[in-house]
C-alpha angles and dihedrals in degrees: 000000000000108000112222103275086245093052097081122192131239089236085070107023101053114101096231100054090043083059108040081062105046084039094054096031090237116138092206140356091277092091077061107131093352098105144355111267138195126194144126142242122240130276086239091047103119100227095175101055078067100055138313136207089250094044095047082052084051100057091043094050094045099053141050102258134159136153134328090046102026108041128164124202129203135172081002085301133117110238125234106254079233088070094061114011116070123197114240117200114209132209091278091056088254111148121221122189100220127178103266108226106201084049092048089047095053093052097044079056100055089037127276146175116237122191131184118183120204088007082162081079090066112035129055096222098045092048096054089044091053093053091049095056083046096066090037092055096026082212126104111268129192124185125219122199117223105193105171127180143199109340097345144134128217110205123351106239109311149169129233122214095210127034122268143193116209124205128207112214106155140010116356145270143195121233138204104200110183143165130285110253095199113035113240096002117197134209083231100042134165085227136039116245103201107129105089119225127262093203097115097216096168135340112181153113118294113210130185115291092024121145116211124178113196108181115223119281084025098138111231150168135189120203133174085180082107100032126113113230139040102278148017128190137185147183122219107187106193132212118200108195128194120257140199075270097064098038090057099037080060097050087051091058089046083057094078086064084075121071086216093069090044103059122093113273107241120227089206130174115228115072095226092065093054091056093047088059096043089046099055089036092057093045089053099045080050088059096038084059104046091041089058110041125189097265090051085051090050103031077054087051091050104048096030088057110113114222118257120257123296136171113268126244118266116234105279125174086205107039126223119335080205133036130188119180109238110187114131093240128042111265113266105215117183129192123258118179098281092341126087115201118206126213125208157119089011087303137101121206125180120209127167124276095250092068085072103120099031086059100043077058111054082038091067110085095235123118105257118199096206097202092057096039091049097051086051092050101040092231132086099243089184095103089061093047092050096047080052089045093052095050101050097248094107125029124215093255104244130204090267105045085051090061089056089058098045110090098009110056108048112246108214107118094000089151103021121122126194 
């Protein structure tokens, strides 16, 4: 479906994805994993709209969280989760392991690494951002939080199995940016990938509202040992794209469709027979291929993909007065006769042609106030909204979720249709 030219799509109009891009000189997510890539944001760019030292504290000393996703390094060394996290007994007798404060303040004050993995699953902006940079890349994205204080490092030189693009918000860190020493390594790999590389790439100074895009199996290490100042943090937000791997993993799974790959394997004798098996199974795994390319595998991935957890709806008699579509990937809608069907969040839905513009509307990601945008249109587009209500694809906006748009996705014509 082509959306009307005025109704613009979260994947463009966020902030952070506009950029991500000046910053980075791309002009779209395609340059994604190709080459390593410096910039900067902005001076305008509203960074702390996006997170905050205070506000990344906030979210740890509010919630039960402990490693894998919460760590904290120090002296190039992983702490003991006895070190920080306390356990708290109720009034049942029911013990809960909490962040201790006072713990966690001694050791910001002495220097300290402190990472926080899929912080997007705990704060507004960061999820909407998250989304955003979903749709641009049309690959799943999860975000991790470094704040470092005082001499410390964060990781020793390392590798990453997927992209990322690190943002500097606050402080500043020195970086050692190098090769990759084994193309296209994986986290399940046939070989190890353990000899760093000795191709310098970059070696600087990270400031706030630096860009930084660091392809996957680039070798890397951040650092504030050498950093004027009490504090850095930064912001990696990671892109896991699908491989050969994957493609073919997922082919493997089609195959039980077919009643040929699920038959026993024989162990038989003659030789002849072997290679008669071998023969029909290998013309049918040809076919199986040919008959599900790579796109179908990742246009499948995208519209299959539930959307991630949000708070449910509480009982209205009137329904949302706003509505923001929230799948992880941007609706796909295909054209059937006078029917349009719509694919998202693991669902498919069918309405009629003439909602056209009212849909590419509440698709867009953008939050949509439907009594403004029906009185616009001429038409009560609260019926759509509520069938895409009903079906996951939008959310009723809350309070919270408005604040992550504010600031950061431009408002003009949030809610206009042509």
């Amino acid at each position: 479906m082509t959306s009307p030219a005025d109704v613009k799509s979260l994947a463009t109009e966020h902030l952070l994805v506009q950029g991500v891009e000046r910053a980075l000189g791309w002009p779209d997510a395609t340059a994604l994993g190709k080459s390593f890539a410096l910039g900067r944001l902005e001076e305008s760019f509203p960074r702390e709209k996006i997170m905050t030292p205070s506000r990344l504290l906030d979210i740890v000393m509010r919630r039960r969280l402990e490693p894998p996703q919460l760590r904290l390094f120090q002296d190039g060394r992983e702490l003991n989760p006895g070190e920080y996290l306390r356990t708290q007994t109720n009034r049942r007798r029911q013990d809960i392991r909490l962040v201790d404060a006072e713990a966690l303040g001694g050791l910001l004050d002495a220097g300290v690494t402190l990472v926080l993995d899929a912080v997007e699953t705990f704060d507004p902006a960061l999820e909407v951002a998250t989304r955003a940079l979903r749709w641009w890349s049309r690959e799943v994205v999860q975000v991790n939080a470094y704040l470092t204080t005082g001499p410390a490092s964060g990781f020793p030189l390392h590798w990453d199995d997927h992209d990322v693009i690190v943002v500097q918000l606050a402080g500043e860190k020195t970086w050692d940016v190098r090769g990759s020493s084994r193309p296209f390594p994986m986290y399940r790999d046939a070989a190890p990938n353990t000899v760093p590389s000795e191709e310098a790439v970059w070696r600087g100074v990270l400031t706030p509202g630096d860009v930084l895009h660091v392809p996957r199996g680039y070798w890397h290490q951040a650092s504030h040992a050498d950093r004027p100042g009490p504090l850095s943090l930064h912001l990696t937000f990671g892109f896991v794209k699908r491989t050969g791997v994957d493609w073919l993993a997922w082919v493997a799974d089609q195959a039980r469709e077919l009643e040929i790959f699920r038959r026993d394997l024989t162990r038989a004798d003659s030789a002849e027979e072997r290679e008669t098996e071998r023969a029909r199974l290998a013309e049918a795994a040809a076919e199986l291929l040919r008959s599900r390319p790579p796109e179908l595998f990742l246009t499948n991935r995208e519209r299959s993909r539930p959307p991630a957890r949000h708070a449910p709806a509480l009982p209205s008699v009137a329904g949302p007065d706003a509505v923001v579509c929230v799948t992880e990937f941007a609706p796909d809608v295909e054209r059937d006769g006078a029917n349009l069907v719509v694919y998202g969040g693991g669902k498919k839905i069918t309405v009629r042609e003439k909602a056209e513009p009212a849909l590419a509307l509440l698709l867009s990601g953008r939050p949509v106030d439907l009594e403004k945008a029906s009185a616009e249109h001429g038409t009560d587009i609260r019926p759509l909204a509520r069938v895409l209500v009903r079906e996951g694809i939008c959310i009723g906006l809350t309070d919270e979720l408005s604040s992550a748009y504010t600031g950061l996705v431009t408002p003009e014509a949030s809610w206009r249709l042509p």
